[in-house]
C-alpha positions as CSV (number, residue, x, y, z in Angstrom):
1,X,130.9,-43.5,109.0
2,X,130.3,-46.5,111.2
3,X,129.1,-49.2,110.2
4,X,127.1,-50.2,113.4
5,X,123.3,-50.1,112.7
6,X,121.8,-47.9,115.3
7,X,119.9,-49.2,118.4
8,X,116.3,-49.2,117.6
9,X,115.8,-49.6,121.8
10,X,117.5,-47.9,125.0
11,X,120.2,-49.2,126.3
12,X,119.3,-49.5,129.6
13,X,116.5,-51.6,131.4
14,X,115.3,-52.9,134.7
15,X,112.9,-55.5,135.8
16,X,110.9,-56.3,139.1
17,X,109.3,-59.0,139.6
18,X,105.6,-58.9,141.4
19,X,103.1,-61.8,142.5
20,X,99.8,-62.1,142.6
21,X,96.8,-64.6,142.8
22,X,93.8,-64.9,140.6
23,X,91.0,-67.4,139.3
24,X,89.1,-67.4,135.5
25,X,88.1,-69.3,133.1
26,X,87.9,-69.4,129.2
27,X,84.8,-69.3,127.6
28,X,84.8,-70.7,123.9
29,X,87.4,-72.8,124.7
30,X,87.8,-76.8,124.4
31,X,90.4,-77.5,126.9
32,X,90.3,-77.6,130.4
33,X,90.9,-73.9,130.8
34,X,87.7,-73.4,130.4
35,X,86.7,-74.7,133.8
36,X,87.4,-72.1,136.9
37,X,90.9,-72.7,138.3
38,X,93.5,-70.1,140.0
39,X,96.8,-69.7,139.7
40,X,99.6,-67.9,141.4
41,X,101.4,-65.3,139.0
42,X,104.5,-64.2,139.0
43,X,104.6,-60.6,136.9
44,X,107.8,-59.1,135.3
45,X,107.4,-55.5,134.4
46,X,110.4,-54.7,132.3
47,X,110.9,-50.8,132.4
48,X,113.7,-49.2,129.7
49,X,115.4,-45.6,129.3
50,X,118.5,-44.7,127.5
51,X,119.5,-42.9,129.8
52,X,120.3,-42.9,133.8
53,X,118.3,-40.3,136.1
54,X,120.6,-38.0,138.8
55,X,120.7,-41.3,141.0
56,X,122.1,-43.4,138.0
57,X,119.2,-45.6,138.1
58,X,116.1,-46.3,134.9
59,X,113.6,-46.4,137.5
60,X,113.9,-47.0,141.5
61,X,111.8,-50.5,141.8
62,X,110.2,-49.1,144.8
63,X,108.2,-46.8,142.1
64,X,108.2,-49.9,139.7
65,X,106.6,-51.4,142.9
66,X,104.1,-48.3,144.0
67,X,103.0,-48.3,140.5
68,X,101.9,-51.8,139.3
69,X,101.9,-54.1,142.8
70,X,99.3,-51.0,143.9
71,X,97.4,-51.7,141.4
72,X,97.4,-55.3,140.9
73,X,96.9,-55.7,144.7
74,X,93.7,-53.3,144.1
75,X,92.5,-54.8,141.1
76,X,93.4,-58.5,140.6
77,X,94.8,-60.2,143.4
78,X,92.6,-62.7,145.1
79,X,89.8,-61.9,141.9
80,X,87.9,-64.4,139.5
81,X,89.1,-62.4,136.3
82,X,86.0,-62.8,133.9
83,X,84.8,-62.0,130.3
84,X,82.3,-59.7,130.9
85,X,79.4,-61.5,129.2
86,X,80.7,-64.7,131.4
87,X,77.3,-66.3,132.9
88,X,79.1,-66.7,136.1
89,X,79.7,-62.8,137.1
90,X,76.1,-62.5,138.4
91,X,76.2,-64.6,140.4
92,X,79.5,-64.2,142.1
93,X,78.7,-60.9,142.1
94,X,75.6,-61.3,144.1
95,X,77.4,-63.7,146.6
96,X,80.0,-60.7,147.3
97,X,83.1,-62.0,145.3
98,X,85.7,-60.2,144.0
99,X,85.6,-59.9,140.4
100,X,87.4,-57.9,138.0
101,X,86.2,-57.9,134.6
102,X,87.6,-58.1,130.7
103,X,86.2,-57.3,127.1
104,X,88.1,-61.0,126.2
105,X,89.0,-64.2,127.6
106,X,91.2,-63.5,130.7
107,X,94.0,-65.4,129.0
108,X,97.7,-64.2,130.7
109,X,98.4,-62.5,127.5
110,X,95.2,-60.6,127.9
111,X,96.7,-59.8,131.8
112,X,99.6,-58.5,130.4
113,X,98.3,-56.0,128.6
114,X,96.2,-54.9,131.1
115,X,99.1,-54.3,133.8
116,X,101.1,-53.1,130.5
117,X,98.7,-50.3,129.8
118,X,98.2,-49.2,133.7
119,X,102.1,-48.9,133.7
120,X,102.1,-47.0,130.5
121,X,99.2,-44.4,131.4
122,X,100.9,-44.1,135.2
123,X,103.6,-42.8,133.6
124,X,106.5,-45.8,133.6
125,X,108.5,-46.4,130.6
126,X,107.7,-49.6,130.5
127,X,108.9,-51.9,127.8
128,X,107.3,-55.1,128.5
129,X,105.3,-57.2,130.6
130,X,105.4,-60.7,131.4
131,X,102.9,-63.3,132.9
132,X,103.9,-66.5,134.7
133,X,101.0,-68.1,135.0
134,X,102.8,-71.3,135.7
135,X,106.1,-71.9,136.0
136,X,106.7,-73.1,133.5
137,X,104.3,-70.9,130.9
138,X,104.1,-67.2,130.1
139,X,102.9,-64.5,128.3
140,X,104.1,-61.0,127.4
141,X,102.9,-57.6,126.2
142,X,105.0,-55.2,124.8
143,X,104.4,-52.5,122.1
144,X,105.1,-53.2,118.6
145,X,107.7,-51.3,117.2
């Protein structure tokens, strides 16, 4: 018997790396979050297997990229992201800007379980994903396990 614990993860991962552009603000908040800024993310979507497919790959990145960069170019990119009970989202909304909207503050830790779950339901085996909001500050998702 050996006495090597056994791998509670697969052994095999890759990560692409996908950026976008967004505005919010923090509502509740003392700090100056809480006014509207942007910033310029950089995403990490960490996908894992434990095994290789026929091509000896986890995941081509080109579906990594068809997958979540599809939908963050959709969804978020170039969007105020917004609590949905944020005073601000009528009237954006009225004046035609794009606007994406959240049950909770838009933090990047919020934003990374968003792109997280559309990965997940999509069908990727993701493990985790990361937020840059800055570059020097990030956030990740991942399931607990």
């Amino acid at each position: 018997m050996s006495d090597i614990p056994p791998r509670s993860f697969p052994a095999y991962s890759v990560t692409k790396g996908i950026e976008f552009c967004y505005g919010h603000r923090l509502l509740d908040y003392d700090g100056p979050c809480k006014h509207l800024h942007g910033h310029n993310a950089v995403v990490e979507v960490e996908v894992r297997s434990a095994a290789l497919d026929d091509h000896a790959m986890v995941c081509d990145f080109s579906e990594i990229k068809r997958v979540v960069k599809t939908w963050v170019d959709r969804q978020l990119d170039h969007r105020m992201i917004l609590r949905r009970d944020d005073p601000l989202v009528a009237p954006l909304t009225a004046a035609g800007e794009p606007v994406y909207l959240v049950d909770e503050n838009p933090t990047a830790e919020c934003i990374a379980r968003l792109i997280f779950q559309h990965a997940e339901v999509s069908g990727l085996p993701v493990a985790r994903v990361t937020v840059w909001e800055t570059p020097s500050s990030q956030a990740t998702y991942s399931h607990p396990r």
